[in-house]
C-alpha angles and dihedrals in degrees: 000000000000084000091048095057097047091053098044086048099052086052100050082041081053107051089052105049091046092042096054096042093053081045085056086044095054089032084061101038083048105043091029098085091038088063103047102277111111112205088004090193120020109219093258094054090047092050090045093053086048093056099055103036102038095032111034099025089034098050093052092044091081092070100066114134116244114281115263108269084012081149100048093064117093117250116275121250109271090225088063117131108220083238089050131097094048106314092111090060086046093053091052098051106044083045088056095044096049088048103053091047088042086058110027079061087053095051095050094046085048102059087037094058150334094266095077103125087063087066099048098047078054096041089058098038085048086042093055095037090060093046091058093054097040089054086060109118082206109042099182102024127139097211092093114032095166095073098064086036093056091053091044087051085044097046086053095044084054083050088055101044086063098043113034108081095214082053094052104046096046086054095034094236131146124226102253120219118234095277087055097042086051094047094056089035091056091066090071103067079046097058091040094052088039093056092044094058088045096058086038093053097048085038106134138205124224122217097273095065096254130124102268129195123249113193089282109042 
């Protein structure tokens, strides 16, 4: 039973992260004109963020431990949908958040320079980086080490997309100097403490009093 918490938890803790990271995606594509940045994301950098958010960070995401006091919480009602309890209010508002970091970094790289898509292609990788770790129930547990292994790998393969010229003409990026390469990098500490405020604020307590788990603790 314990098992079968942990898995249907890291599935609802999935579809989350990587819902609200394609609505940031879209959120971006779609605001990023309006506010003065014409093709925000070319099709390449989009694809590229996708890999290694959705692929590296999401696959290891799946081998998160049980939460603590996963077995002290009541079963959950049968006619439950996987989004429900919550889970839909948390989506939004890591996808607005990551959005908003994602393009206020964009702005400010763009009136700082002409490389600003390049920030912004880092600022929503970074964004997304620091949600998956802040969504974490044991930030600093041993018990999966993939998961900060596979940011680490996907922070380095950002790096590279920047910095290898076969990367980055095949994604059509630009090296960043070190102002540029802050500013998207800024957006990380933002998604992780966003993310940690969202699973504190939808935290529950089950009927003994004690912290209990909903499907993203």
């Amino acid at each position: 039973m314990e098992e079968g918490r942990r898995v249907y938890d890291n599935i609802r803790r999935f579809l989350v992260y990587g819902m609200a990271g394609g609505a940031a995606e879209i959120l971006v594509m779609l605001a990023g004109p309006l506010l003065g940045l014409p093709l925000p994301l070319r099709a390449g950098q989009i694809l590229w963020i996708n890999l290694l958010t959705h692929g590296l960070t999401g696959v290891a995401m799946g081998a998160e431990p049980a939460a603590p006091g996963v077995m002290r919480r009541p079963p959950r009602p049968p006619d439950q949908h996987i989004l429900g309890d919550g889970a839909w209010q948390r989506l939004l508002l890591l996808a607005a958040a990551v959005t908003a970091a994602a393009l206020g970094a964009g702005l400010v790289a763009h009136a700082l320079g002409p490389a600003w898509q390049s920030v912004l292609f880092l600022a929503l990788l970074s964004a997304q980086l620091g949600v998956v770790l802040g969504l974490r129930d044991r930030l600093l547990t041993r018990r999966n080490p993939f998961l900060p292994l596979a940011v680490l790998l996907s922070a380095l393969l950002a790096a590279a997309a920047l910095y290898v010229p076969f990367l980055s003409s095949v994604l059509d990026t630009e090296a960043l100097d070190p102002i540029g390469a802050g500013i998207g990098v800024a957006c990380a500490p933002i998604g992780f403490l966003v993310a940690r405020l969202v699973r504190t604020a939808f935290r529950k307590t089950d009927p003994t009093g004690r912290s209990g788990a909903s499907g993203l603790r």
